[in-house]
PAFIBA-433952 format. One line per 5 residues: their letters; for each residue x, z, y of N, C-alpha, C. Coordinates in steps of 0.02 Angstrom, whole numbers, m for minus. Layout:
<rodrens>
a) X:Z:Y:X:Z:Y:X:Z:Y | ... $
</rodrens>
This chain:
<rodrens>
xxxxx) m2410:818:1899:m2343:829:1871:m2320:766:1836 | m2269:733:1863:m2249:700:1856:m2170:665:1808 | m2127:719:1807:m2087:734:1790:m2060:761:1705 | m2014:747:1678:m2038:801:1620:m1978:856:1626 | m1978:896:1604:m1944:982:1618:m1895:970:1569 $
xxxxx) m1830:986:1593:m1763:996:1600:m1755:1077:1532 | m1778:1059:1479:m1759:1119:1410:m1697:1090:1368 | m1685:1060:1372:m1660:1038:1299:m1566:1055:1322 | m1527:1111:1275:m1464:1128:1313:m1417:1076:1253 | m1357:1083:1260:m1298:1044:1228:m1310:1035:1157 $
xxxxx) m1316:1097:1132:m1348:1088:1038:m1391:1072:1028 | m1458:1064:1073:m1506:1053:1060:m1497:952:1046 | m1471:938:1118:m1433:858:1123:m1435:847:1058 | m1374:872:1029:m1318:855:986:m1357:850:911 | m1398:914:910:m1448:902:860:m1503:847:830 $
xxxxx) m1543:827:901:m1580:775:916:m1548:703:895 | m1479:711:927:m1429:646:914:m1422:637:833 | m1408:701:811:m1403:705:722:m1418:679:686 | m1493:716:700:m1553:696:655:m1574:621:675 | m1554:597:734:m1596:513:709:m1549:486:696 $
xxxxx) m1492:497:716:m1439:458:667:m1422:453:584 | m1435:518:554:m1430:542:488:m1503:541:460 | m1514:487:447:m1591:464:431:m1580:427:358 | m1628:384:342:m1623:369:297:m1576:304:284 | m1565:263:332:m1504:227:335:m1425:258:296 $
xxxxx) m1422:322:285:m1367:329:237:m1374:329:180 | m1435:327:160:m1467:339:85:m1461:258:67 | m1460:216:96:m1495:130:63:m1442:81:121 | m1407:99:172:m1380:27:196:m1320:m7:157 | m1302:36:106:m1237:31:66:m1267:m35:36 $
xxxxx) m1288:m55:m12:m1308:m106:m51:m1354:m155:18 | m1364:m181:61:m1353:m236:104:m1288:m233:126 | m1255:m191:141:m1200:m211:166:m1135:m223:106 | m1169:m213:62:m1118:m238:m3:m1136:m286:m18 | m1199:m324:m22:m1220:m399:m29:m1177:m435:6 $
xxxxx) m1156:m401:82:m1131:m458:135:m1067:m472:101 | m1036:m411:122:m960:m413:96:m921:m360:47 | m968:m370:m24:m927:m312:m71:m898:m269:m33 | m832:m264:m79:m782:m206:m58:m764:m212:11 | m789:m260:46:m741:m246:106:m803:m235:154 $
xxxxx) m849:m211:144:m882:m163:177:m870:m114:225 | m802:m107:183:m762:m24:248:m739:m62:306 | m720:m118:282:m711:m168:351:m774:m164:397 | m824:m189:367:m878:m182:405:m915:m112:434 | m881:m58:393:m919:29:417:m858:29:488 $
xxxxx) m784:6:462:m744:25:562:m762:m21:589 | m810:m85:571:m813:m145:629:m912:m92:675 | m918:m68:639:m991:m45:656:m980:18:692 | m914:61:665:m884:120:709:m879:117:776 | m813:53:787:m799:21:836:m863:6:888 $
xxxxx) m883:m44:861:m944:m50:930:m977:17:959 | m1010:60:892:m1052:112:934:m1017:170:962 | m939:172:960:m895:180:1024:m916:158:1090 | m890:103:1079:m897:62:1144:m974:82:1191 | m1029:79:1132:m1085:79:1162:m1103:125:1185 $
xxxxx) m1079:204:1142:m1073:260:1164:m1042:298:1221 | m995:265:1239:m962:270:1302:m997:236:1342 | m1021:174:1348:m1079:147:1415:m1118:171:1416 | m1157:200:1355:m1230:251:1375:m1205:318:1397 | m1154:339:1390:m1145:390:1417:m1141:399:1482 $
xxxxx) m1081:365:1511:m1083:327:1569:m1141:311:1619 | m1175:279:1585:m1237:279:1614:m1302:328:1622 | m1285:373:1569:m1337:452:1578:m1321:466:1621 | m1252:493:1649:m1212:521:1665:m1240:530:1751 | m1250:449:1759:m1259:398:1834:m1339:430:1826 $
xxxxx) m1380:411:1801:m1456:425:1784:m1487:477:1746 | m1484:525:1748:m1506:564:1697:m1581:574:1700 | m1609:519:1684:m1689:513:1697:m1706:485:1608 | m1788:465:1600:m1812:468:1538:m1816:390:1533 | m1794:346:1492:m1789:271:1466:m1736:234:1463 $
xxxxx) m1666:279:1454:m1618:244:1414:m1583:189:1461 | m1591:136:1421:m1545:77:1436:m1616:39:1475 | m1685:45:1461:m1737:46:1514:m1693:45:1575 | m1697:117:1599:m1673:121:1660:m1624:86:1705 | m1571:103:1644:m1500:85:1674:m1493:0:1683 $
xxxxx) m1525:m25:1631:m1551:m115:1639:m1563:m123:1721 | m1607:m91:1741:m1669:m93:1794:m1642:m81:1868 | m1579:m34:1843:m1546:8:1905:m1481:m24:1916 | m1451:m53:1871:m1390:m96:1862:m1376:m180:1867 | m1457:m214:1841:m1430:m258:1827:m1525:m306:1853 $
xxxxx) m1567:m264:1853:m1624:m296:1887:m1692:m284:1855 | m1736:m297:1846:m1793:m278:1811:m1819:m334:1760 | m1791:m382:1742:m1803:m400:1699:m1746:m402:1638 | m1689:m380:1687:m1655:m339:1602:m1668:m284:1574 | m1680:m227:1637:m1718:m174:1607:m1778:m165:1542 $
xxxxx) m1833:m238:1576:m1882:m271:1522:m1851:m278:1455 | m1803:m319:1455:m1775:m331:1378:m1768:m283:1337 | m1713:m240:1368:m1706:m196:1332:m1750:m145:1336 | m1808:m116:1350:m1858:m75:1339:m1898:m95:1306 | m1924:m171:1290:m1963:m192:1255:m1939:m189:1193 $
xxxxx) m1892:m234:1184:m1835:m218:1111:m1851:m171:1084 | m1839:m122:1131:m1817:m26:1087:m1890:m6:1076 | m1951:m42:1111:m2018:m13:1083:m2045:m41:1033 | m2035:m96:1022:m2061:m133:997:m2029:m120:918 | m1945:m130:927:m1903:m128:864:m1917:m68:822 $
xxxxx) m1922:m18:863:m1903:55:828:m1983:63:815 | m2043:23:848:m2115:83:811:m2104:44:739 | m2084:m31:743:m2078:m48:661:m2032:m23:622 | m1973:5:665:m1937:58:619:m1955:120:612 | m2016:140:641:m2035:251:636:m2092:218:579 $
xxxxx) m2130:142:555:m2155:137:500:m2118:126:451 | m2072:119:459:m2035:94:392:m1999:142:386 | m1975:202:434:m1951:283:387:m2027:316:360 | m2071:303:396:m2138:337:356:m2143:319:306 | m2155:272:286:m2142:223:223:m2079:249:174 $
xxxxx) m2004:257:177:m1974:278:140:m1962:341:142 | m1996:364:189:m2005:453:167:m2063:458:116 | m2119:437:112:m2148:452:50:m2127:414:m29 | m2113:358:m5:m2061:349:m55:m2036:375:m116 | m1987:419:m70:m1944:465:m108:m1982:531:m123 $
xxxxx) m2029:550:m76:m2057:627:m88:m2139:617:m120 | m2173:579:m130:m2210:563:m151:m2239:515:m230 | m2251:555:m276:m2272:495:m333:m2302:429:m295 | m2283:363:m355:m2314:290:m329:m2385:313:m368 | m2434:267:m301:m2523:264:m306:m2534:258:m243 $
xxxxx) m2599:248:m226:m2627:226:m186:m2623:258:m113 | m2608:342:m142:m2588:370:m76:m2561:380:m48 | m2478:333:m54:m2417:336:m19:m2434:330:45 | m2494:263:46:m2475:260:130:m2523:303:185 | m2594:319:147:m2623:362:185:m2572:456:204 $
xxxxx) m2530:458:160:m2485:514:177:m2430:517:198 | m2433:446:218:m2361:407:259:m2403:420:343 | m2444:413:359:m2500:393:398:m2512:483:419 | m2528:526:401:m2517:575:396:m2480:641:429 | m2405:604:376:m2328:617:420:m2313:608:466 $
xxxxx) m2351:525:499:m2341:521:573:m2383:575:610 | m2441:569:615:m2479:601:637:m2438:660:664 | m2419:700:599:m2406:779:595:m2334:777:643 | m2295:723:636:m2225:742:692:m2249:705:739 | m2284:664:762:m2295:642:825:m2351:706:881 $
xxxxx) m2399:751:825:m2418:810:846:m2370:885:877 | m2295:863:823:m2239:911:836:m2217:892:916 | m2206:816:900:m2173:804:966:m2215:802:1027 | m2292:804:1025:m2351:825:1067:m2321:927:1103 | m2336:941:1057:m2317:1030:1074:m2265:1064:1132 $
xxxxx) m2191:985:1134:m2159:1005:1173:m2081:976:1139 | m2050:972:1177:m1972:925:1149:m1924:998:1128 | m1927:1052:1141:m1909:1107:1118:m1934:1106:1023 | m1999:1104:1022:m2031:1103:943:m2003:1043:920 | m1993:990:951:m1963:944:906:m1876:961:885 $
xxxxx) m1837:981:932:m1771:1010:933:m1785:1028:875 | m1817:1110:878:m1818:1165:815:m1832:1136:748 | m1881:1094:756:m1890:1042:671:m1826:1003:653 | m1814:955:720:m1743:938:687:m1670:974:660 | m1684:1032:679:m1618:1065:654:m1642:1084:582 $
xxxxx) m1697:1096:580:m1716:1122:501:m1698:1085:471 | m1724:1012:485:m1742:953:433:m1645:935:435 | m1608:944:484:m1529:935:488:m1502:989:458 | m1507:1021:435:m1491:1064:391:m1495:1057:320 | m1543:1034:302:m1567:1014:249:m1543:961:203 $
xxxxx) m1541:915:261:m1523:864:222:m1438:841:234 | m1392:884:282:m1322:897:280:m1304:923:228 | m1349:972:187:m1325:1021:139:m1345:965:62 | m1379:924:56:m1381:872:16:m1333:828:41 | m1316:797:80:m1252:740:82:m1190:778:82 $
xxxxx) m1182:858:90:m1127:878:62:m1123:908:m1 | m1176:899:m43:m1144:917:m103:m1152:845:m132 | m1178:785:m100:m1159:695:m133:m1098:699:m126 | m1062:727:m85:m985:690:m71:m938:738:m128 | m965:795:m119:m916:831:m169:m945:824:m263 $
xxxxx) m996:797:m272:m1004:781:m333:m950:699:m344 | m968:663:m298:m951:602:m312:m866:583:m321 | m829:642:m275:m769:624:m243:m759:701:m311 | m770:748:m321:m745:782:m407:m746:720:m464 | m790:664:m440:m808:612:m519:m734:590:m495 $
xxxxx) m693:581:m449:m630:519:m440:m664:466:m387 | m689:456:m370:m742:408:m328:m677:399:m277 | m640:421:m256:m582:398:m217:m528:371:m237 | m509:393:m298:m462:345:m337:m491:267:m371 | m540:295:m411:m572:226:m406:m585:170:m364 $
xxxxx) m599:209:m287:m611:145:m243:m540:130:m245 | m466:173:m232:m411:152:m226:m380:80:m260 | m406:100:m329:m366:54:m382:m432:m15:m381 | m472:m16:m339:m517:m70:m361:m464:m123:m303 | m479:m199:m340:m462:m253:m307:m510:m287:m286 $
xxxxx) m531:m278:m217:m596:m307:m181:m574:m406:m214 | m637:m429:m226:m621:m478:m213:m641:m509:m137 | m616:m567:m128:m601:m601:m49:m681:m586:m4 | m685:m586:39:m748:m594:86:m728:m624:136 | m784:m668:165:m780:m703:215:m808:m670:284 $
xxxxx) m759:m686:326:m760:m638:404:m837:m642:410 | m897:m676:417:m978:m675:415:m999:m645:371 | m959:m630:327:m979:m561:280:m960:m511:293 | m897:m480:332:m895:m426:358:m937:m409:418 | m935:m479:442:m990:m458:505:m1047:m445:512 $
xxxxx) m1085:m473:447:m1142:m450:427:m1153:m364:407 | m1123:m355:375:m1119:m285:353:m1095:m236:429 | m1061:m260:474:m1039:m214:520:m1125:m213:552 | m1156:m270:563:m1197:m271:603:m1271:m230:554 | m1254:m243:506:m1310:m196:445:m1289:m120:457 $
xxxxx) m1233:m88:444:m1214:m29:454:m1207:m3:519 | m1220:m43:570:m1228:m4:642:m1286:12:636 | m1339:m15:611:m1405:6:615:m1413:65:601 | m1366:87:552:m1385:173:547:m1336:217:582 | m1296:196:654:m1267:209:668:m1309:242:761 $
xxxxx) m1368:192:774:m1397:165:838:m1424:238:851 | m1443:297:825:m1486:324:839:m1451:401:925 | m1410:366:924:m1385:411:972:m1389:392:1050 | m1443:336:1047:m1468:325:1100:m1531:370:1121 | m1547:398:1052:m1625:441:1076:m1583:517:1122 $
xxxxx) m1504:514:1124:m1500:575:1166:m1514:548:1251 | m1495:482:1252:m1488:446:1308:m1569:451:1348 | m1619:411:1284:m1685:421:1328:m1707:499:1331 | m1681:548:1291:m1697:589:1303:m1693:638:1363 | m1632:576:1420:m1610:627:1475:m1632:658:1545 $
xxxxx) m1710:640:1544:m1730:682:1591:m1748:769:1568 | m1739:775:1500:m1735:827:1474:m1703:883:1458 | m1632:856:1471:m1545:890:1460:m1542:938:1516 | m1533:991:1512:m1501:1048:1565:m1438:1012:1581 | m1403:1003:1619:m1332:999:1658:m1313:911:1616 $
xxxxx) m1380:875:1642:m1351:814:1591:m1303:776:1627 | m1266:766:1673:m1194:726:1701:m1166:773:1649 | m1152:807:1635:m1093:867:1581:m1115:847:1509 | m1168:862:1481:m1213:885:1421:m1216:827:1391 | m1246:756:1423:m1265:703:1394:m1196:655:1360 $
xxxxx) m1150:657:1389:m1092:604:1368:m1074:661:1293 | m1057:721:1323:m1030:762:1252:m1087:757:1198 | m1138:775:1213:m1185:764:1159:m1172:696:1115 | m1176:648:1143:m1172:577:1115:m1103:560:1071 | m1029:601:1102:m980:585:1079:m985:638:1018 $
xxxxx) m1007:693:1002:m997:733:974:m1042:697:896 | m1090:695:923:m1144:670:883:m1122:617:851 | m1086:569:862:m1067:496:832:m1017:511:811 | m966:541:813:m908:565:794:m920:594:700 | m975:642:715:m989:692:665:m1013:631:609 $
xxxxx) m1053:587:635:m1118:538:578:m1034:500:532 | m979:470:598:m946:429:562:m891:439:514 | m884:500:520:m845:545:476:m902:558:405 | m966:572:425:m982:580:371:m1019:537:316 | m1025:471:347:m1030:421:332:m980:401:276 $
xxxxx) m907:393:312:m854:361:279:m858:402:226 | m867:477:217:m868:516:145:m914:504:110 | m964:475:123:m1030:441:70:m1001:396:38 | m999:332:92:m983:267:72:m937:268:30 | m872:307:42:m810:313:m2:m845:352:m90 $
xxxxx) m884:378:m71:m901:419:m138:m945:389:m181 | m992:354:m136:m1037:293:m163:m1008:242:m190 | m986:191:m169:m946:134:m181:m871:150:m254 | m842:203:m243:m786:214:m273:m851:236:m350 | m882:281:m351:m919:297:m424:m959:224:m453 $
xxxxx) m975:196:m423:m1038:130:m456:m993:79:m451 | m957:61:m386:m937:m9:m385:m972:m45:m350 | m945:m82:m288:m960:m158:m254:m1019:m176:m285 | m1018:m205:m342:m1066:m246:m366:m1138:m199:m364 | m1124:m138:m401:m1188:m92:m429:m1214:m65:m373 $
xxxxx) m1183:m84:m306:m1189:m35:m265:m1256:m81:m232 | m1226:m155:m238:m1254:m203:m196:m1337:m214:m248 | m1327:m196:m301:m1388:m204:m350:m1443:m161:m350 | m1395:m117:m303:m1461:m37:m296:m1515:m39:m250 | m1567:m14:m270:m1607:m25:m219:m1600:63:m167 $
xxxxx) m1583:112:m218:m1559:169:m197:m1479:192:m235 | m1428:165:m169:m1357:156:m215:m1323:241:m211 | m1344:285:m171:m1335:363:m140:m1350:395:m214 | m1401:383:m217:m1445:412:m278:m1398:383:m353 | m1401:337:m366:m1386:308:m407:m1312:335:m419 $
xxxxx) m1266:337:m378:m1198:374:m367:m1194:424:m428 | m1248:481:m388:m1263:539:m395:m1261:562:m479 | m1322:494:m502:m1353:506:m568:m1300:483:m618 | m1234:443:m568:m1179:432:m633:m1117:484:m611 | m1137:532:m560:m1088:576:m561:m1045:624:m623 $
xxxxx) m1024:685:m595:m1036:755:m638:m1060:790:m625 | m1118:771:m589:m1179:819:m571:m1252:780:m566 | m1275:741:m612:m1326:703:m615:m1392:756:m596 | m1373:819:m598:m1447:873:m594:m1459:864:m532 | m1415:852:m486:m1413:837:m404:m1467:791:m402 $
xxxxx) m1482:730:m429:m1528:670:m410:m1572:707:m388 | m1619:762:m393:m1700:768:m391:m1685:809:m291 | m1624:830:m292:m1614:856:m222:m1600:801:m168 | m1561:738:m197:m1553:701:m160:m1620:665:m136 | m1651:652:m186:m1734:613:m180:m1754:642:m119 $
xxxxx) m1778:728:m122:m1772:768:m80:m1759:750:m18 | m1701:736:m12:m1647:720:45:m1658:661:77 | m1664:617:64:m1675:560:99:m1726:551:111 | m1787:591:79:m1848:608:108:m1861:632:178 | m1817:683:178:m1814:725:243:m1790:691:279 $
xxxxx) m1729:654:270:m1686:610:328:m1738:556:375 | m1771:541:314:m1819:470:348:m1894:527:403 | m1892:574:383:m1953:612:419:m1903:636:505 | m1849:666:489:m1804:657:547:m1789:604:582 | m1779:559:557:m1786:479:593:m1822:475:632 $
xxxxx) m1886:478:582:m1956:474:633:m1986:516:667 | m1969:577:660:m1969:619:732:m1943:600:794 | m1874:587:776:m1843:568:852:m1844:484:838 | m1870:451:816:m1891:377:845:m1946:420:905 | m2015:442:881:m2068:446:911:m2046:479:969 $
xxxxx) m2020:523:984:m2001:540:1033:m1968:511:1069 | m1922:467:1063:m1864:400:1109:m1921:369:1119 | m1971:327:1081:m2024:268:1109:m2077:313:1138 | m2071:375:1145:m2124:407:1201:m2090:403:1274 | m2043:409:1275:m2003:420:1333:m1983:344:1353 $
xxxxx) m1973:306:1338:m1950:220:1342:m2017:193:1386 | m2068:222:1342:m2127:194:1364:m2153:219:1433 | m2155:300:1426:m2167:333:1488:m2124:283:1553 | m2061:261:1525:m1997:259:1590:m2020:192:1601 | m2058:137:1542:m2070:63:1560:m2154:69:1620 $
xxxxx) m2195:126:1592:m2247:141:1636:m2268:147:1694 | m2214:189:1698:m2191:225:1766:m2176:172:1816 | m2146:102:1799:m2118:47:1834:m2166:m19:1818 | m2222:2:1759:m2293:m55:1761:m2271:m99:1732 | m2207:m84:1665:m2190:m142:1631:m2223:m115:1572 $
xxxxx) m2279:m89:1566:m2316:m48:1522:m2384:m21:1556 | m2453:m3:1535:m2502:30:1559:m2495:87:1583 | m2489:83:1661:m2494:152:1694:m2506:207:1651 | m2554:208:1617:m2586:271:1590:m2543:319:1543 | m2492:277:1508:m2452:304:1472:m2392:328:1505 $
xxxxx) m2384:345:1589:m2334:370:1592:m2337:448:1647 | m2435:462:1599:m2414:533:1619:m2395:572:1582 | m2390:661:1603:m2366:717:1566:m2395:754:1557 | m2385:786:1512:m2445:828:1503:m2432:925:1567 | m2477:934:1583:m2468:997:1631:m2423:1042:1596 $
xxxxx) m2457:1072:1540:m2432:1127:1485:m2364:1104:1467 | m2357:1054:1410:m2301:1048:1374:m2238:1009:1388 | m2278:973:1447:m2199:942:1498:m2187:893:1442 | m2226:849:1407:m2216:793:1381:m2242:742:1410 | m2242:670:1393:m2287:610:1403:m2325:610:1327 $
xxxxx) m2370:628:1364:m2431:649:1275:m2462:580:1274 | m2489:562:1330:m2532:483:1309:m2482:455:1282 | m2404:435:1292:m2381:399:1261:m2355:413:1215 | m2358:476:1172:m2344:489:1103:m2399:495:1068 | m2461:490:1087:m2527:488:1066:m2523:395:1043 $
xxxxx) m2500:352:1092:m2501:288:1095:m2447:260:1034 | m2402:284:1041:m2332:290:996:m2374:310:906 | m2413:373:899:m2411:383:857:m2458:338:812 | m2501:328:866:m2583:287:828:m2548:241:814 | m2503:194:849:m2475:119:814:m2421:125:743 $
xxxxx) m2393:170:760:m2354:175:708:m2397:194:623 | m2454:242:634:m2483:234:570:m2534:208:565 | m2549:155:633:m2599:105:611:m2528:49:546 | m2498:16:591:m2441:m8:546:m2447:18:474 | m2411:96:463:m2421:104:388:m2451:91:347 $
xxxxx) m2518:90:362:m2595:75:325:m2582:14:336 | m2557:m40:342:m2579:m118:350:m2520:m141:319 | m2460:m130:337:m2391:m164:337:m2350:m123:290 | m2307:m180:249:m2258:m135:242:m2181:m153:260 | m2161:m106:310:m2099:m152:343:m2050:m92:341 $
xxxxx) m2018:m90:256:m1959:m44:230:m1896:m88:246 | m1922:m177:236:m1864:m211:230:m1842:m238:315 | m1840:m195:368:m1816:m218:436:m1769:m213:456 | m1726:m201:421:m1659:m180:445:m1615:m225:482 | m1627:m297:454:m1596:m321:509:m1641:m361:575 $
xxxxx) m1705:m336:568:m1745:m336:606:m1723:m306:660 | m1705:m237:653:m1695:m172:705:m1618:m172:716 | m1599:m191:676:m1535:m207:687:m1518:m257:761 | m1572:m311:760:m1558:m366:794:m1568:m354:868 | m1637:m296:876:m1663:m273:944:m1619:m224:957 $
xxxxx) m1579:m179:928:m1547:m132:951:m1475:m165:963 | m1454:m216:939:m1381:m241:978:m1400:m263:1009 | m1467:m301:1039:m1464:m341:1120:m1491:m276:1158 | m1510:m229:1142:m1510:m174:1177:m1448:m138:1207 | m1403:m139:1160:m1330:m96:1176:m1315:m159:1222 $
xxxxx) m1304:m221:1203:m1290:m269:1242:m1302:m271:1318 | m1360:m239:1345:m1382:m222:1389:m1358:m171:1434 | m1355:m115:1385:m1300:m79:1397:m1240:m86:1436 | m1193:m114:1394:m1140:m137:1390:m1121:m170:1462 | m1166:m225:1484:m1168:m273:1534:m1187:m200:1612 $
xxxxx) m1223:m178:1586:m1250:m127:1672:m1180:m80:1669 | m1163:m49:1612:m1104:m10:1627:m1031:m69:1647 | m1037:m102:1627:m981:m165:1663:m996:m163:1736 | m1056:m168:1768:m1075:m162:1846:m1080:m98:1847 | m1062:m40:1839:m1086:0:1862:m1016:35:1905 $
xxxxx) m1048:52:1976:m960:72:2025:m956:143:2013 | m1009:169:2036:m1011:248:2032:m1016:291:1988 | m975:341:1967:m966:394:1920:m951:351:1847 | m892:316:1822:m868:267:1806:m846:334:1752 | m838:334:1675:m781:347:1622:m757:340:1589 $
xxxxx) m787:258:1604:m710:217:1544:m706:155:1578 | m636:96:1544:m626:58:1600:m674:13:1586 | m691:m53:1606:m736:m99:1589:m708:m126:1540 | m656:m132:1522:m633:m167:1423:m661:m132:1387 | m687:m63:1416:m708:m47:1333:m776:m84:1344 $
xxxxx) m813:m83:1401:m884:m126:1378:m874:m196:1359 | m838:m222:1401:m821:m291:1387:m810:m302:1296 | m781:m254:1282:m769:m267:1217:m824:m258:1173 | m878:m207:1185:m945:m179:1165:m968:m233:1195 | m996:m272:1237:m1018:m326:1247:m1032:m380:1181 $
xxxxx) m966:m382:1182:m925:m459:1170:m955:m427:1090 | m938:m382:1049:m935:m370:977:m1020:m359:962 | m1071:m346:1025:m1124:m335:1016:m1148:m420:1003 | m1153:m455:1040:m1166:m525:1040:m1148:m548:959 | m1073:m537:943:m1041:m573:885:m1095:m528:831 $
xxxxx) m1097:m477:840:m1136:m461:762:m1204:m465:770 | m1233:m496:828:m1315:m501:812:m1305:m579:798 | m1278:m624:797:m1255:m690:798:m1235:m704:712 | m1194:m642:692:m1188:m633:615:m1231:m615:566 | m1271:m601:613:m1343:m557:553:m1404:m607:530 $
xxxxx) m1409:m607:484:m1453:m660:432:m1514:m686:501 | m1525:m755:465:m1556:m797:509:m1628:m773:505 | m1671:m742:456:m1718:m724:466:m1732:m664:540 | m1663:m618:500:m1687:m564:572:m1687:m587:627 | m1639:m634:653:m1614:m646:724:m1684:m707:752 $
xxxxx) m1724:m731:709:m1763:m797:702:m1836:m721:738 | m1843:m677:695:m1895:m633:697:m1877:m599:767 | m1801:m560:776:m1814:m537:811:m1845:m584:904 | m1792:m655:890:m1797:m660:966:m1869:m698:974 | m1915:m697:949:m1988:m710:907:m2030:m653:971 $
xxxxx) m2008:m606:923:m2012:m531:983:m2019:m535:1067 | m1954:m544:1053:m1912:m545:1142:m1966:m607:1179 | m1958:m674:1146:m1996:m727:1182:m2069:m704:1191 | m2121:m666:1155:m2167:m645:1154:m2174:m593:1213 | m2136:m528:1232:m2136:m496:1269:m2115:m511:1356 $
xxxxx) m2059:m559:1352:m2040:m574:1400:m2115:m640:1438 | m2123:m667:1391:m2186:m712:1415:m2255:m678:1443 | m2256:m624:1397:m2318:m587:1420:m2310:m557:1527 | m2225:m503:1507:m2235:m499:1578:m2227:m561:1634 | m2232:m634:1604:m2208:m669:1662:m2276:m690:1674 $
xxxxx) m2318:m691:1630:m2378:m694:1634:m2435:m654:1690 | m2408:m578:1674:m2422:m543:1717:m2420:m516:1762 | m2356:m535:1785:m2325:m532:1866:m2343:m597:1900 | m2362:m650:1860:m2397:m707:1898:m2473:m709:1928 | m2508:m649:1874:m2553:m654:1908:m2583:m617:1955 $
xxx) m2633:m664:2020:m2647:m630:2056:m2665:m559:2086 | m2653:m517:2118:m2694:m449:2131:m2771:m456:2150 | m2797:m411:2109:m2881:m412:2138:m2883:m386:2191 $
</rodrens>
């Protein structure tokens, strides 16, 4: 058995899409992206809107054409050749297991006293959702709606504590001072990061019942919902503390909260962004099970990881593989601060995107300006994003891409 089984219906999508989007990236990207460009941040939340439009419409597009398991993997591979496919599958494995450690990491964080055993129960957490997502992509669905529930019902009572303090008039009457366009662009390209996760509906699509129908709505629905509720954070965040306090926070959500008219809220929000980051890393592990399975399957990865399991209609070796690295990482590393790490692999990923849905003739639903434009804005904000990430990430890329040239060179026994 080769294949993985076709469960997962429209809510289930849409859910999946949720929860890795509504992660812990709403709790903490406010203060980097206020470093870049203070107040004009909101510049940078519609410059970060904008793209994962664009991108959202080419991955859709492209499910749509493919409704198989590895994303922009595939569509790279099927569109544009196999060593773009490479890029962008390596990117998204590589980027995101250092991002499912670094939500393990700020999920205990927040839900855990500081000592010695943050990270062995960071280590743990993986284990226990990479075991969820072992059981079957149905058990992972059902956790994510819990854990999306949960922590919707904490970011809606942040917005209505913050926005009862005035947090909207305040931002009104504030006078941003000036920012420079590489400061908005920084921040657009910081705040897409918590925007990216609606690609895990994409790898998720050998799994979608009626996915030409299921997969584009899922994705539009899903991104639609995060950016609306986004703008009511940010607006509620930023307007109570201020640009500056926001950019000083190491938790600016929280901090909001504790200068609201409802400071009793802090110990739910802690709560909350706890859960968000354990949702993250559910559906990371599950997208880099399926990425990997789809890079396997084509030997840009060890055969072995791209079987399924008989019973649960998963790729278990490669969430077995997925999970051991990720909390080997925890125990060794601590990589909370990647953001524009992941930031950097996931726009040359959409980038990828972007370029196969530009070639792509058949079953076409948007014109090529909108990729062209998702293209073009993907390039400009990985180009804007601090020289460390972009130095680290293509560090990455040269490492991976060398390995397979390495290995397609050499001989067959």
């Amino acid at each position: 058995m080769n294949d993985l089984a076709r469960t997962l219906g429209l809510r289930d999508a849409v859910a999946l899409g949720l929860g890795s989007m509504i992660g812990a990236g709403v709790f903490v990207v406010w203060a980097p992206a206020a470093r870049a460009a203070g107040a004009w941040l909101f510049a940078g939340l519609v410059l970060a809107a904008v793209v994962a439009w664009c991108n959202a419409t080419s991955s859709a597009q492209l499910a749509a054409r493919y409704p198989s398991a590895g994303g922009t993997y595939l569509y790279g591979r099927e569109e544009l050749g196999p060593w773009w496919g490479f890029l962008a599958g390596w990117g998204f494995v590589v980027g995101k297991t250092a991002s499912a450690a670094a939500m393990a990491l700020t999920a205990v964080t927040y839900l855990v006293p500081d000592g010695w055993w943050q990270r062995p129960v960071a280590a743990l957490a993986v284990v226990a959702l990479a075991g969820v997502n072992y059981r079957g992509i149905t058990r992972t669905a059902a956790l994510t709606r819990v854990l999306l529930a949960a922590v919707g019902a904490v970011l809606v009572a942040v917005v209505a504590a913050t926005w009862l303090g005035g947090a909207p008039g305040a931002l009104a009457r504030l006078e941003p001072a000036p920012a420079t366009p590489a400061g908005v662009l920084q921040a657009g390209g910081l705040i897409f990061f918590a925007f990216a996760g609606y690609a895990r509906i994409a790898t998720l699509g050998e799994e979608v019942r009626d996915p030409r129908r299921a997969i584009p709505r899922a994705i539009w629905i899903a991104l639609g919902v995060v950016v609306v509720l986004y703008a009511f954070v940010g607006i509620g965040t930023v307007g109570t503390l201020g640009p500056d306090a926001v950019a000083a926070s190491p938790a600016p959500v929280l901090a909001a909260v504790e200068a609201s008219p409802a400071p009793w809220l802090a110990p739910a929000v802690r709560v909350g962004a706890g859960l968000a980051a354990l949702g993250a890393l559910l559906g990371l592990i599950a997208g880099i099970g399926r990425t990997a399975l789809a890079m396997a399957r084509h030997g840009d990865l060890p055969r072995p990881l791209a079987a399924v399991h008989p019973r649960f209609g998963v790729p278990h070796v490669a969430e077995v593989a997925v999970g051991a690295a990720v909390a080997g990482l925890v125990l060794v590393a601590d990589l909370r601060e990647v953001i524009g790490f992941s930031s950097f692999g996931v726009l040359v990923y959409y980038a990828v995107a972007n370029l196969a849905a530009w070639r792509q003739r058949e079953g076409r639903l948007a014109p090529r300006a909108v990729q062209g434009l998702g293209l073009a804005l993907c390039l400009l904000l990985v180009a804007a994003l601090p020289v460390a990430s972009v130095a680290a990430g293509a560090a990455v890329f040269a490492v991976g891409l060398a390995g397979r040239l390495l290995v397609r060179r050499r001989p067959p026994r």
